[in-house]
MILUM-142559 format. One record per residue (C-alpha): residue number from 1; x, z negated, y. Coordinates in steps of 0.05 Angstrom, whole numbers, m for minus. Layout:
! MILUM-142559
NUM; X; Z; Y
...
This chain:
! MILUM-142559
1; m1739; 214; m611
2; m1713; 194; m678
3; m1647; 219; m664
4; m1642; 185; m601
5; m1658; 112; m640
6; m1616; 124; m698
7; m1559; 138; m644
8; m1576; 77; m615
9; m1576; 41; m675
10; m1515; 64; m692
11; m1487; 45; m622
12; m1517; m21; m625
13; m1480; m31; m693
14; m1404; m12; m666
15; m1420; m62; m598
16; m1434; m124; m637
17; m1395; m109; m709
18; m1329; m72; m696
19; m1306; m69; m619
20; m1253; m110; m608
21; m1251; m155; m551
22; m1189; m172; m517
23; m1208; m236; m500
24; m1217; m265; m568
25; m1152; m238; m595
26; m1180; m166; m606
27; m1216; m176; m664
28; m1292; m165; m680
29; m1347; m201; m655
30; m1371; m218; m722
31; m1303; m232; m740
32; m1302; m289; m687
33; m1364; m306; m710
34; m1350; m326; m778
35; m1287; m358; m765
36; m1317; m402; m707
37; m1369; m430; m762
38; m1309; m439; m811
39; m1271; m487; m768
40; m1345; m527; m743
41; m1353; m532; m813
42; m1285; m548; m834
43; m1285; m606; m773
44; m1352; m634; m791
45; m1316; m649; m871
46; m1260; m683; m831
47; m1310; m727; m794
């Protein structure tokens, strides 16, 4: 049972912190994350 949740873990880590996704210019999802809250915050000083 552990081993099957620390897999999982592990799986659940790759999926949402290192794929890359075509879509978004195969890069990370956290990567995209970041650098969408970057530019909000950069366009909410220009406002």
């Amino acid at each position: 049972m552990r081993a099957v949740e620390w897999e999982t873990l592990k799986w659940v880590n790759w999926y949402n912190n290192r794929r890359l996704l075509g879509p978004i210019g195969y890069i990370p999802p956290a990567e995209a994350e970041k650098a969408f809250y970057a530019n909000l915050n950069t366009l909410d000083m220009v406002a």
